[in-house]
C-alpha positions as CSV (number, residue, x, y, z in Angstrom):
1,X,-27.5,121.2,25.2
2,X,-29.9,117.9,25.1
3,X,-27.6,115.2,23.0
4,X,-30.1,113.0,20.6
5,X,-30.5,109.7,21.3
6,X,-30.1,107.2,18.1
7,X,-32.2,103.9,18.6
8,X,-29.3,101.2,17.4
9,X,-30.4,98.2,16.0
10,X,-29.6,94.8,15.9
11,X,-31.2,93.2,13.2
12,X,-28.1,93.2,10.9
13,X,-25.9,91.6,13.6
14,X,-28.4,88.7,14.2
15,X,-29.1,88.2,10.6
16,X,-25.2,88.0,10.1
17,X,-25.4,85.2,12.3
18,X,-28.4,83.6,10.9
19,X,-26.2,83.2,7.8
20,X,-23.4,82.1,9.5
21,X,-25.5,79.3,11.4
22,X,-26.9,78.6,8.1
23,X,-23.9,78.0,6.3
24,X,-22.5,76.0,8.6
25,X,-25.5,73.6,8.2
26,X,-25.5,73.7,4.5
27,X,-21.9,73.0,4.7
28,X,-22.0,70.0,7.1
29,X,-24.8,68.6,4.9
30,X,-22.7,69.1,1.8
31,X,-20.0,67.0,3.7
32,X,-22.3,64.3,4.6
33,X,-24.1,64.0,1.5
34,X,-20.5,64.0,-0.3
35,X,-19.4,61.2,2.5
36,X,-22.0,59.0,1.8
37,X,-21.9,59.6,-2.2
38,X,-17.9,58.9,-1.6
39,X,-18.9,55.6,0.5
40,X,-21.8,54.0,-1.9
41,X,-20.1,55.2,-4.8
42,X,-16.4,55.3,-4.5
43,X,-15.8,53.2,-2.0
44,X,-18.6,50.5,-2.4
45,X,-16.7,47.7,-3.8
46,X,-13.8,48.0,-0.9
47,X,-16.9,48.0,1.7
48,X,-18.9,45.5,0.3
49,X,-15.4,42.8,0.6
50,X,-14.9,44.4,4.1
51,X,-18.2,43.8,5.1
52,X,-18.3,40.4,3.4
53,X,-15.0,39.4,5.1
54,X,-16.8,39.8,8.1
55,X,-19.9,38.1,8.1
56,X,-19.4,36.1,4.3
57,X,-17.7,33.2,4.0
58,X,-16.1,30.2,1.6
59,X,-16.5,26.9,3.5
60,X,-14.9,23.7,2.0
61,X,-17.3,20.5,1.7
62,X,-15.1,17.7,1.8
63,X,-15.3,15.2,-1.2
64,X,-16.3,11.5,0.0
65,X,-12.9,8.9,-0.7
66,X,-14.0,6.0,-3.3
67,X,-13.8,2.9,-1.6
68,X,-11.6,0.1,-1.9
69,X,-13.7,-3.1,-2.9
70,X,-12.0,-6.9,-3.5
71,X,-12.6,-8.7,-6.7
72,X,-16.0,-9.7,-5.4
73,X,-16.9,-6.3,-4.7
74,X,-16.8,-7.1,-0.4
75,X,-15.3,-3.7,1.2
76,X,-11.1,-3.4,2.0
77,X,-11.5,0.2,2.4
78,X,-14.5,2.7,3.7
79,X,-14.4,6.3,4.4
80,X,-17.2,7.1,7.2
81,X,-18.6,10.3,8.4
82,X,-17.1,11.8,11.1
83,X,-17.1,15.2,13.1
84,X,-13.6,17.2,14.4
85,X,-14.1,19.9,17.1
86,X,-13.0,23.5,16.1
87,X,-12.5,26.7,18.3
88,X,-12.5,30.4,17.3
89,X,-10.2,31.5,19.4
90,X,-11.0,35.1,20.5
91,X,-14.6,33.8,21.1
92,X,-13.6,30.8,23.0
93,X,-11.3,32.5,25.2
94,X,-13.9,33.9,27.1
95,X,-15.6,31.0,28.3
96,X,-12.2,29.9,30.0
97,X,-13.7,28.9,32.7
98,X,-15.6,26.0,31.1
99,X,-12.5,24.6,29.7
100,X,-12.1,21.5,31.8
101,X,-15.8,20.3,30.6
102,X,-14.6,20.6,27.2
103,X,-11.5,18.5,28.1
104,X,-13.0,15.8,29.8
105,X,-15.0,15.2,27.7
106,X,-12.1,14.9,24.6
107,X,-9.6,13.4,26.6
108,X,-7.1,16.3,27.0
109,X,-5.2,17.8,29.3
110,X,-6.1,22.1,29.7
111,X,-2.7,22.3,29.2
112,X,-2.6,20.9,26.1
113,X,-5.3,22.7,25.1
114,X,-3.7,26.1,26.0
115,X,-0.3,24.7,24.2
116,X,-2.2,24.6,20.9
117,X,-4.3,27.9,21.5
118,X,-0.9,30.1,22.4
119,X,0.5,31.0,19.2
120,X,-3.1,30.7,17.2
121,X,-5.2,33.8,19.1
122,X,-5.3,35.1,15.7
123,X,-6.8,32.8,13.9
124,X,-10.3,32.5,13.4
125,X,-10.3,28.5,13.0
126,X,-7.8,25.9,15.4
127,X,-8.8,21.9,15.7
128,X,-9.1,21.1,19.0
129,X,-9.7,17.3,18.5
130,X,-10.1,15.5,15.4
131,X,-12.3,12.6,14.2
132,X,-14.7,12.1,17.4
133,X,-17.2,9.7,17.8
134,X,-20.9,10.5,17.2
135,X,-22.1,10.4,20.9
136,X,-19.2,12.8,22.0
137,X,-19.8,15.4,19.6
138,X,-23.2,15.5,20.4
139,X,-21.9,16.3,24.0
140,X,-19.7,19.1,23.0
141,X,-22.4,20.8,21.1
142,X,-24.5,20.1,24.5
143,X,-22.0,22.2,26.4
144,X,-22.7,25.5,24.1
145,X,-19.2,27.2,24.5
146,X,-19.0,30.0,22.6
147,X,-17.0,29.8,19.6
148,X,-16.8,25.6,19.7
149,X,-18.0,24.3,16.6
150,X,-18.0,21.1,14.9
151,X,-16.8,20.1,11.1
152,X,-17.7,17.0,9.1
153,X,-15.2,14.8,7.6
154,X,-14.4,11.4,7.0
155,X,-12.2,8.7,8.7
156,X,-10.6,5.8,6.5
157,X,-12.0,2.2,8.1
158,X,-10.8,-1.0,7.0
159,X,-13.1,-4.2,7.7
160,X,-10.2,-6.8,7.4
161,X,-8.0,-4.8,9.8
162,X,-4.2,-6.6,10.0
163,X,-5.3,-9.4,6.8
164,X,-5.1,-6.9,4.3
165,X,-3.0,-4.4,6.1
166,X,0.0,-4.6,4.0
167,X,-1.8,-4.5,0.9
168,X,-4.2,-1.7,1.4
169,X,-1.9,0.5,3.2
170,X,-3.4,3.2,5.2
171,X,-4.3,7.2,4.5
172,X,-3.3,10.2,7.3
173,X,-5.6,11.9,9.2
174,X,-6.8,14.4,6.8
175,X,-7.9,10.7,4.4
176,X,-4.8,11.2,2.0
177,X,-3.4,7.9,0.9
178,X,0.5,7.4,2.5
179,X,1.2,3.7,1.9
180,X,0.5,0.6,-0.4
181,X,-2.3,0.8,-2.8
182,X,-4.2,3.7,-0.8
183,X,-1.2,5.7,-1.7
184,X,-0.7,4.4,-5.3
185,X,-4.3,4.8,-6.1
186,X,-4.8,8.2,-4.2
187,X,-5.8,10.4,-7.2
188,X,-8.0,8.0,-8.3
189,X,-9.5,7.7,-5.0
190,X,-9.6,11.4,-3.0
191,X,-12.1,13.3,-5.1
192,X,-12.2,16.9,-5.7
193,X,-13.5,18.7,-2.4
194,X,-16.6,21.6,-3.0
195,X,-17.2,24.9,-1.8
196,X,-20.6,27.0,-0.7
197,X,-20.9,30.1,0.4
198,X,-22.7,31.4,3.9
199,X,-23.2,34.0,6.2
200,X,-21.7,33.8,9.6
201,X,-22.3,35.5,12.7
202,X,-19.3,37.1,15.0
203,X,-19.6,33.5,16.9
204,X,-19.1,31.9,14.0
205,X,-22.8,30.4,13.9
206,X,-24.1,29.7,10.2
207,X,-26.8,31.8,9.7
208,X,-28.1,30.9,6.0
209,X,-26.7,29.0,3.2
210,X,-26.0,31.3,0.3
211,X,-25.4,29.1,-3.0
212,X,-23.0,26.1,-3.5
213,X,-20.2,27.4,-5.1
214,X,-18.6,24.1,-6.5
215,X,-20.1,20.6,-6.1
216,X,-17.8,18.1,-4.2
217,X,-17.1,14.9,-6.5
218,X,-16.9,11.9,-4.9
219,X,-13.8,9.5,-5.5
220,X,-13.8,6.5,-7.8
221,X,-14.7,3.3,-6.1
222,X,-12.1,0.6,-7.5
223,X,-12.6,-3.2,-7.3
224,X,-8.9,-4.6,-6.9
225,X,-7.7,-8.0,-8.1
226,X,-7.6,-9.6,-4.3
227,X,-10.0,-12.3,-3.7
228,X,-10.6,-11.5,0.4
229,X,-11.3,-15.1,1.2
230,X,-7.9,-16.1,-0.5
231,X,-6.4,-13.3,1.3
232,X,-8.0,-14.8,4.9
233,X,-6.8,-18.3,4.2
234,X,-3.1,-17.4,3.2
235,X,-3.3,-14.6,6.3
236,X,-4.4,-17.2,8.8
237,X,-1.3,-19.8,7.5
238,X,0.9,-17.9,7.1
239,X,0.2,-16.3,11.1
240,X,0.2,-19.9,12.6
241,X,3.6,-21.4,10.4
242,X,5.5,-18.5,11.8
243,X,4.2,-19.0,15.2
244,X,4.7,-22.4,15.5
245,X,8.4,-22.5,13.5
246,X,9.2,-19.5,16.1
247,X,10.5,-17.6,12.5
248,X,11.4,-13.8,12.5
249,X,8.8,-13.4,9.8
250,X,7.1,-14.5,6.9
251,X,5.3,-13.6,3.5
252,X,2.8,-15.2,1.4
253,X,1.8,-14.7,-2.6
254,X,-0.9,-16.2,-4.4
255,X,-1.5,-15.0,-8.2
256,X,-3.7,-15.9,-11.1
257,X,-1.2,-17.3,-14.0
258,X,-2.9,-16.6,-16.7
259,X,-3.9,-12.7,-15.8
260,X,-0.8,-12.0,-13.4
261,X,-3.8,-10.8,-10.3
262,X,-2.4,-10.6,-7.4
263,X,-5.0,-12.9,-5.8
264,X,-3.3,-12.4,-2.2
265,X,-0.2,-11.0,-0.7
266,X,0.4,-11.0,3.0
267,X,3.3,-10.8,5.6
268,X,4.3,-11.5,9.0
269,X,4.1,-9.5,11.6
270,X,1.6,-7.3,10.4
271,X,-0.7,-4.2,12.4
272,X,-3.7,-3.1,12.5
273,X,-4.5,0.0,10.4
274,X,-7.6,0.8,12.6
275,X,-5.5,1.8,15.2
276,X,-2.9,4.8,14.0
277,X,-0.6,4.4,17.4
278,X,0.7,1.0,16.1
279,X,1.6,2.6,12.7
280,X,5.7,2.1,13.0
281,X,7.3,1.6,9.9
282,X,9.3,-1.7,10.4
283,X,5.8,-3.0,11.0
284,X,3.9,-1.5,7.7
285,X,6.0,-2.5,5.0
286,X,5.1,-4.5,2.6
287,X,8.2,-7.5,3.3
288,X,6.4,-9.6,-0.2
289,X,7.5,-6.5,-2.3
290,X,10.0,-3.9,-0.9
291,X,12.6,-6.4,1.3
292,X,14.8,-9.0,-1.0
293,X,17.1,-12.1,-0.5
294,X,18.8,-14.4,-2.4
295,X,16.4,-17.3,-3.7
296,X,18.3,-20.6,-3.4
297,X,17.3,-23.6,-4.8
298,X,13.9,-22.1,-5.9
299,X,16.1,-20.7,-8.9
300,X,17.2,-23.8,-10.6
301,X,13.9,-24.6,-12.4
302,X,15.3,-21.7,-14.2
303,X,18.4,-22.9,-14.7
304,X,17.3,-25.8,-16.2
305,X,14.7,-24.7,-18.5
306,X,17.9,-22.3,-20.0
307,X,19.4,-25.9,-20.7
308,X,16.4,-27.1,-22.5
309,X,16.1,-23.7,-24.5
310,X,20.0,-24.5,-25.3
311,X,19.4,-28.0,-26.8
312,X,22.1,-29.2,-25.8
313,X,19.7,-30.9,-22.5
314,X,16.5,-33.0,-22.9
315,X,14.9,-34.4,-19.0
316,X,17.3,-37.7,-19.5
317,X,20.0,-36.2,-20.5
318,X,22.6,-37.9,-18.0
319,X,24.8,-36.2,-15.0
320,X,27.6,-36.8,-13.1
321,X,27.4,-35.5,-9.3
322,X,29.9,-38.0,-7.9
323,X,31.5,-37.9,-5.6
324,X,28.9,-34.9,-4.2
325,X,31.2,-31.9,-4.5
326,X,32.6,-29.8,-7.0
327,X,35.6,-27.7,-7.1
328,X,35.0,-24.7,-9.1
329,X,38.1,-22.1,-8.4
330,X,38.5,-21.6,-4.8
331,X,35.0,-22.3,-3.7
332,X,33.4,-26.0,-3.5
333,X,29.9,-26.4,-4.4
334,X,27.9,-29.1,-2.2
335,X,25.5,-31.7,-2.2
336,X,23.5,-32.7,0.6
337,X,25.2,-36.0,-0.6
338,X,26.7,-38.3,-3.2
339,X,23.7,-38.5,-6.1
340,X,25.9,-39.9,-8.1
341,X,25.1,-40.1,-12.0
342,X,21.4,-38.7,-12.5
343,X,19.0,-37.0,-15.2
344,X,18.2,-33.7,-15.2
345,X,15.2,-34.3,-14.1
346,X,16.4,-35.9,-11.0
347,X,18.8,-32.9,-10.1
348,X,15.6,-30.5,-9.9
349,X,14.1,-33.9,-7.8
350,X,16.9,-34.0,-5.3
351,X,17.6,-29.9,-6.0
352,X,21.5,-31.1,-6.6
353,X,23.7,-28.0,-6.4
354,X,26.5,-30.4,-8.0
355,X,24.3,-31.5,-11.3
356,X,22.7,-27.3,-11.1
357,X,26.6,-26.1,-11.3
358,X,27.1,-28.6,-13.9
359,X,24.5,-27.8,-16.2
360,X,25.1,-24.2,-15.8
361,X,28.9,-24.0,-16.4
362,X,28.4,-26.0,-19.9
363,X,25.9,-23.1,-21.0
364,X,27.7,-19.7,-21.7
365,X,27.2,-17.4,-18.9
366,X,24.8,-14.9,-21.6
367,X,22.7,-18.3,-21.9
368,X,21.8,-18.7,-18.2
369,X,21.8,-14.8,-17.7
370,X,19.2,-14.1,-20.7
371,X,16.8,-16.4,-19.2
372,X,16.7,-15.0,-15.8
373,X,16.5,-11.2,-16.9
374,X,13.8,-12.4,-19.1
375,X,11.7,-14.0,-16.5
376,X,11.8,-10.9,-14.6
377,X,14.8,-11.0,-12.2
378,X,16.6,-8.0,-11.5
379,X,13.9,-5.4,-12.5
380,X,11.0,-4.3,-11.1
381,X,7.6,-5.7,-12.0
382,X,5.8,-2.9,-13.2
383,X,3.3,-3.0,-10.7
384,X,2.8,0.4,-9.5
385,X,3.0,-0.8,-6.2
386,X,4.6,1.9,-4.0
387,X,8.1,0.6,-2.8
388,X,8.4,-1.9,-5.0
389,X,12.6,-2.9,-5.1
390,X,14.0,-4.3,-8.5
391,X,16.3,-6.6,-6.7
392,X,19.9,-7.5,-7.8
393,X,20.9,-9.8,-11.2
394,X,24.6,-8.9,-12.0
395,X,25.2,-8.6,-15.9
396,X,26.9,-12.2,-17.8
397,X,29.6,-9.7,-18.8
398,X,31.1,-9.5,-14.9
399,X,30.7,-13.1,-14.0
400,X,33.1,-15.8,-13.4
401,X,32.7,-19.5,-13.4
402,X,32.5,-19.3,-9.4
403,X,29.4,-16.7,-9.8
404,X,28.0,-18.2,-12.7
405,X,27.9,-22.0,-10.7
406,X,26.2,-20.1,-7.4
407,X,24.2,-18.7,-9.6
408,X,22.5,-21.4,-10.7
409,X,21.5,-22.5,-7.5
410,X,20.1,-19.0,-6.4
411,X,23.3,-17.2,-4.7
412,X,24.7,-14.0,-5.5
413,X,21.2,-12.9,-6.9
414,X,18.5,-11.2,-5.1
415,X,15.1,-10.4,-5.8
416,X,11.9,-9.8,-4.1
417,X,9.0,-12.8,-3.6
418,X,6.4,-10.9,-6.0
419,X,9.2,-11.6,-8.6
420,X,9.7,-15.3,-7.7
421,X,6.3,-15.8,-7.9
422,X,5.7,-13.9,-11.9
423,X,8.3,-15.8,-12.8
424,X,6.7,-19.3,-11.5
425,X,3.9,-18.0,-13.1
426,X,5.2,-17.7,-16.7
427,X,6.0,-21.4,-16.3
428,X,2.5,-22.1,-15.1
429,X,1.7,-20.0,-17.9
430,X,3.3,-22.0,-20.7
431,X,6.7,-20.1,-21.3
432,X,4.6,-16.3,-21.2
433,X,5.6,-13.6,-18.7
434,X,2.0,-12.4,-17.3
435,X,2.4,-8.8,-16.3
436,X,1.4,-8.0,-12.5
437,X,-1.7,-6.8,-11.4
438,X,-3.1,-5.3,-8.3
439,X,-6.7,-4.4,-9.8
440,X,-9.0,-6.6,-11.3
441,X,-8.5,-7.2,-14.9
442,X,-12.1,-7.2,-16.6
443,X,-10.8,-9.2,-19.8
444,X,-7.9,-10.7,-20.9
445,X,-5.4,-9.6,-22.9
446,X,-2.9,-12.4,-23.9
447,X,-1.9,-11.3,-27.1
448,X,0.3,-8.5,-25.2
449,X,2.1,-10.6,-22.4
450,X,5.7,-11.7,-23.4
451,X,6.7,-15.3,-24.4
452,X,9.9,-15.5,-22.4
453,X,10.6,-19.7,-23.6
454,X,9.2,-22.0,-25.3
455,X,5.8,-23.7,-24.1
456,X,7.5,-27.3,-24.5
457,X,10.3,-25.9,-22.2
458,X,7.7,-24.9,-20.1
459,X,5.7,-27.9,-19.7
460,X,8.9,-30.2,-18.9
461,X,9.6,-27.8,-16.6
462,X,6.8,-28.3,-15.0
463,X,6.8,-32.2,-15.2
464,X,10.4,-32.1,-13.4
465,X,8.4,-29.7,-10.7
466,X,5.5,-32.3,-10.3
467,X,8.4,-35.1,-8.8
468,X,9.9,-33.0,-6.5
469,X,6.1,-32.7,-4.3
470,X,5.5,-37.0,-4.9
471,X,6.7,-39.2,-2.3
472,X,10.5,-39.0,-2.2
473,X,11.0,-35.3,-3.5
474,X,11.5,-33.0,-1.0
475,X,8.5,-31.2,-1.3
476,X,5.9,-34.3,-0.9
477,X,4.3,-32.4,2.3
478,X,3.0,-29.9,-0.4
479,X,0.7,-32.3,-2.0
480,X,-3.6,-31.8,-2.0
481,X,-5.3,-34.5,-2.6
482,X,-7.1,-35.2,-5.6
483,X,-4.3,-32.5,-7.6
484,X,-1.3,-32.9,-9.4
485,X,0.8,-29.8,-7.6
486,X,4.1,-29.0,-9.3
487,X,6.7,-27.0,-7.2
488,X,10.0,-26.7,-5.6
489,X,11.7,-26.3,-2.4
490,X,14.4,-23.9,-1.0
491,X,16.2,-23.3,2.1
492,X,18.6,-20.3,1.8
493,X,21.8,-19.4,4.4
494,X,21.4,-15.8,5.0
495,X,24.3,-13.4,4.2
496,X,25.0,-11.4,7.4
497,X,28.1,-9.7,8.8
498,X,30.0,-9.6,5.3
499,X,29.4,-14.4,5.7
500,X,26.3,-16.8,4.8
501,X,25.1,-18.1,9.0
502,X,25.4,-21.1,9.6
503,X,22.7,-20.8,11.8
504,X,19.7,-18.9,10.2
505,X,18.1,-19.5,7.6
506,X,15.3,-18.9,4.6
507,X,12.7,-21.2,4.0
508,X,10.8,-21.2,1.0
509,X,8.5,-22.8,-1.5
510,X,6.8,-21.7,-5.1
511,X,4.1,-24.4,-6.3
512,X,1.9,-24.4,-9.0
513,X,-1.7,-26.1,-9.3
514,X,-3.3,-27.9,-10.8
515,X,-0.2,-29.1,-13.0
516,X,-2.0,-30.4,-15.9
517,X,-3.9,-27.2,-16.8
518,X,-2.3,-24.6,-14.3
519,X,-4.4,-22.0,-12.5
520,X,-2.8,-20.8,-9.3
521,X,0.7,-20.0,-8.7
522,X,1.7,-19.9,-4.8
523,X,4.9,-19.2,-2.6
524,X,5.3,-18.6,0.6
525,X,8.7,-17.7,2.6
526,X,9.3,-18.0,6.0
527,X,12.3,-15.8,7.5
528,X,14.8,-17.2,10.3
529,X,13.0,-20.0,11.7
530,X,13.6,-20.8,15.1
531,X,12.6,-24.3,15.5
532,X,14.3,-27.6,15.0
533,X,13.6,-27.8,11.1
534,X,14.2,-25.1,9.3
535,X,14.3,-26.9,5.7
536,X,11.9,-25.1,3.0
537,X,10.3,-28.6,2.4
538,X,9.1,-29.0,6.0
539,X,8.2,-25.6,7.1
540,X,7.2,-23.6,3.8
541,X,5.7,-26.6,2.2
542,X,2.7,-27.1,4.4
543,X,1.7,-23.8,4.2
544,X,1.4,-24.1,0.6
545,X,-0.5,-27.2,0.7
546,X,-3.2,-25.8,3.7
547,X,-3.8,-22.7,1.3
548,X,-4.3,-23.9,-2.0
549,X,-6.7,-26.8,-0.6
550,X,-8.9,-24.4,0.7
551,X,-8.5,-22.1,-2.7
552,X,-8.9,-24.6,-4.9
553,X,-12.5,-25.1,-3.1
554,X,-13.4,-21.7,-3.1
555,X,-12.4,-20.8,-6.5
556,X,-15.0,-23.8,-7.7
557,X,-11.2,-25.4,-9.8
558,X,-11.8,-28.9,-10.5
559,X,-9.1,-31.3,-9.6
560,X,-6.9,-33.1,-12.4
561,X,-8.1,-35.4,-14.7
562,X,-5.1,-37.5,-14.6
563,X,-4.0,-37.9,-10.7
């Protein structure tokens, strides 16, 4: 039997797998076209910031400081352009190699370089060296390391370097105000930094400037009340007096009476604020405003003008000195010697501690206190000056006759110079307290300032002041020829160790010029000095007299008309 043969086909098997084949396609397509749906759909808005973080970025523009200008308008304080180097660390790292030309030519060690790099791999922006001069960063950039880039900022220069030091203060590193009147003034003067956005490369390489995102506004310029030649003249003094007296240090005010400007304020030793490695803090202060000490006999024009105010005193009025001492409880107060019976114009003429005590302890202690306090003492001035101490009045109510004589010839009170000096200045300024300035004031306001005693007060005051610079007071070496100069002298023992030395010293002087229509106000303190003299007469005095001639000149005053 012949078994039939059946042809078998295989057209339904490959068909089957046609399909299959088929669907798989469609199915993959269906994924991809889903995936890329999800991704410009979905996902587009966490992509777009992925892809931005990436390749888009913020970069800061750094606002321009204002400038500090004297009264005149010359420049104190300048930001310039500068350039600080920057790294990208995970770029940077692989031109290792080059390091040391990079080092050279910024002055570092590579080990200093790999101490700051260590703990920053991360980070996509380290300094490497900041505020480099023009030629050098055109030398990095030379070097084309990857991932070393360059950003602009500014560095703080000041023209008058250690003159104006103590004033001006000084800012950081990043141009942020940290002492004196670049700290006071810093909101006024920093700005408000801007912002664009650009598109980087993975090198960090700008590669186009989208938009400016916020427009950096520069900081205020401000004119302050210092005159910079004034500020030279009492600088230079004030250098060679404590130089040549061998003193510990020394501090110099000058200020306009009638506005309360601070015209000039300097201090001894002093630094450079160019140069940030000499920036120690015993050196920076500012010793005119921050450091107090007990005044001496620069107080007792004070003292007496609370006698006038009393009436119970006129200039003549008669005292009784002898025998040169006086026994108040269980302390002696001292002449320098037996005066005998004198005015009261005469005990601010020889600076009598005797007739001082005298006057004082026939006032009620509120009397003499009230005009102290009002003059300033004990409080600060208001200033805004950064630092700025109140000093030390104790109230009437605690005093005792011993306090209240010592008192009166400036012990057991403490205050800083700038306060000596306003209250000088309300005499100069006819019994009214000027309030303290450190910009310039564009018009005056009188009507405001306080009347702290009465403008005939004021003006015998200042007569009494005018004897003690002639020929036989103890301030004669203060005189300028072709002005009337009224002022006073002071040498003060130091309280140290829980005792007043007997062996160091202040020396001080507070003038005021031209007497008969007064303009200037001046003093000028010189700490611990080492020389022979050491009297406020012979070592402060000159100061005051070299300063104010060549003030009086540049400030166009015209001398007295009755000299």
């Amino acid at each position: 039997m012949v078994k039939k043969k059946y042809k078998t086909s295989k057209t339904p098997h490959f068909l089957t797998r046609r399909q299959w084949m088929l669907r798989l396609f469609i199915l993959i397509i269906g994924v991809l076209l889903w995936r890329a749906v999800y991704l410009q759909v979905k996902s587009a808005d966490f992509l777009q910031s992925q892809g931005n973080a990436r390749y888009l970025r913020t970069l800061s523009i750094v606002a321009y400081r204002g400038m500090l200008m004297d009264r005149n308008g010359e420049p104190l304080a300048i930001s310039t352009p500068v350039d600080s180097v920057w790294v990208n660390p995970s770029a940077f790292v692989t031109a290792r190699f080059q390091w040391a030309k990079l080092t050279q030519l910024l002055g570092l060690k590579i080990s200093d370089l790999e101490k700051v790099l260590v703990n920053r791999m991360r980070r996509k922006f380290v300094y490497v060296k900041r505020h480099i001069s023009p030629s050098v960063a055109q030398q990095v950039m030379a070097l084309k390391l990857p991932g070393v880039f360059l950003q602009r900022e500014y560095h703080r220069y000041y023209p008058t370097r250690e003159v104006s030091a103590h004033v001006l203060g000084f800012t950081n590193i990043d141009d942020q105000g940290q002492e004196g009147l670049e700290l006071a003034l810093n909101h006024f003067l920093k700005g408000t930094s801007g912002a664009k956005r650009v598109i980087q490369d993975k090198q960090g390489h700008i590669i186009a400037h989208l938009e400016n995102i916020r427009i950096p506004r520069p900081g205020q310029n401000i004119h302050l009340s210092i005159d910079r030649r004034l500020q030279y003249l009492a600088y230079r003094e004030l250098k060679a007096a404590v130089f040549r007296s061998k003193a510990r240090a020394g501090s110099v005010i000058i200020l306009d009476i009638h506005t309360g400007e601070v015209l000039a304020i300097v201090n001894q030793p002093a630094y450079n604020p160019n140069n940030r490695k000499e920036l120690q803090a015993e050196r920076y202060r500012n010793r005119a405003i921050t450091d107090v000490f007990e005044p001496g006999s620069t107080i007792k024009p004070f003292t007496i003008a609370a006698a006038l105010e009393s009436g119970k005193y006129t200039p003549t009025t008669h005292i009784d000195t002898h025998p040169g001492r006086l026994r108040v409880g269980k302390y002696t107060v001292r002449d320098s010697r037996n005066y005998g019976v004198i005015d009261v114009a005469t005990v601010i003429k020889k600076s009598s501690n005797v007739g001082a005590s005298k006057i004082a302890l026939s006032l009620t202690p509120k009397q003499q206190w009230q005009i102290l306090t009002q003059v300033g003492f004990g409080r600060i001035s208001g200033s805004g000056f950064p630092g700025e101490v109140g000093g030390h009045l104790p109230h009437f109510s605690y005093w005792h006759p011993a306090q209240q004589a010592s008192t009166s010839y400036g012990y057991g009170i403490n205050m800083t110079l700038l306060q000596l000096a306003r209250a000088y200045a309300a005499l100069g300024n006819g019994g009214i307290l000027p309030p303290i300035h450190f910009l310039r004031v564009e018009k005056e306001e009188p009507g405001h300032f306080q009347r702290i005693m009465q403008a005939k007060t004021a003006r015998q005051v200042i007569q009494m002041l005018e004897s003690v610079v002639k020929t036989g007071g103890t301030g004669s070496l203060a005189q300028i020829r072709g002005f009337r100069v009224a002022g006073k002298t002071g040498t003060v023992r130091k309280f140290m160790a829980g005792k007043y030395s007997d062996s160091e010293h202040l020396a001080l002087f507070a003038g005021i010029v031209p007497a008969s229509a007064p303009r200037l106000v001046m003093v000028v303190l010189i700490d611990t000095p080492g020389g022979e003299s050491y009297y406020g007469g012979k070592i402060a005095a000159p100061v005051f007299a070299k300063v104010m001639t060549g003030a009086l000149r540049l400030l166009n005053i015209p001398p007295d008309h009755k000299y």
